[in-house]
Structures are given as structure tokens and as C-alpha cells.
C-alpha angles and dihedrals in degrees: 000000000000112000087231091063093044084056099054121077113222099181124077114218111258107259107205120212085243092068084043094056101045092046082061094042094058088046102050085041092054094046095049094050093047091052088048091055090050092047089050097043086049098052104035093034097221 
């Protein structure tokens, strides 16, 4: 075996759908809480 083909890594690391999912999660969270604070900014004019 050549030493160049022992350094490269063929293989990707699994990625589960939990990661997927909570990756999403966080997002959506985040977004949704952004969007309150500007609603709430916005009508009681804070």
C-alpha cells in the first residue's frame, strides 16, 4: 500500500437523524425567539 492512500480518509462520519433534527430544532427555536423579540419591541415599543 502506498503511504498517500493510508493518509486519506475514504470513509464520511455517519450523521444520525438525531443530530439532523436537533440541528433543525435549535434553528427553528432561535428564529422564533428572534422574531418574538422584534414583535414585542415593535407593539409595545419598548
Amino acid at each position: 500500500m502506498d503511504w498517500r492512500t493510508d493518509m486519506i480518509r475514504v470513509e464520511s462520519p455517519p450523521v444520525t437523524r438525531e443530530e439532523e433534527a436537533a440541528y433543525a430544532a435549535g434553528w427553528t427555536i432561535s428564529g422564533l425567539a428572534t422574531l418574538g423579540t422584534i414583535i414585542a419591541v415593535w407593539l409595545f415599543a419598548i
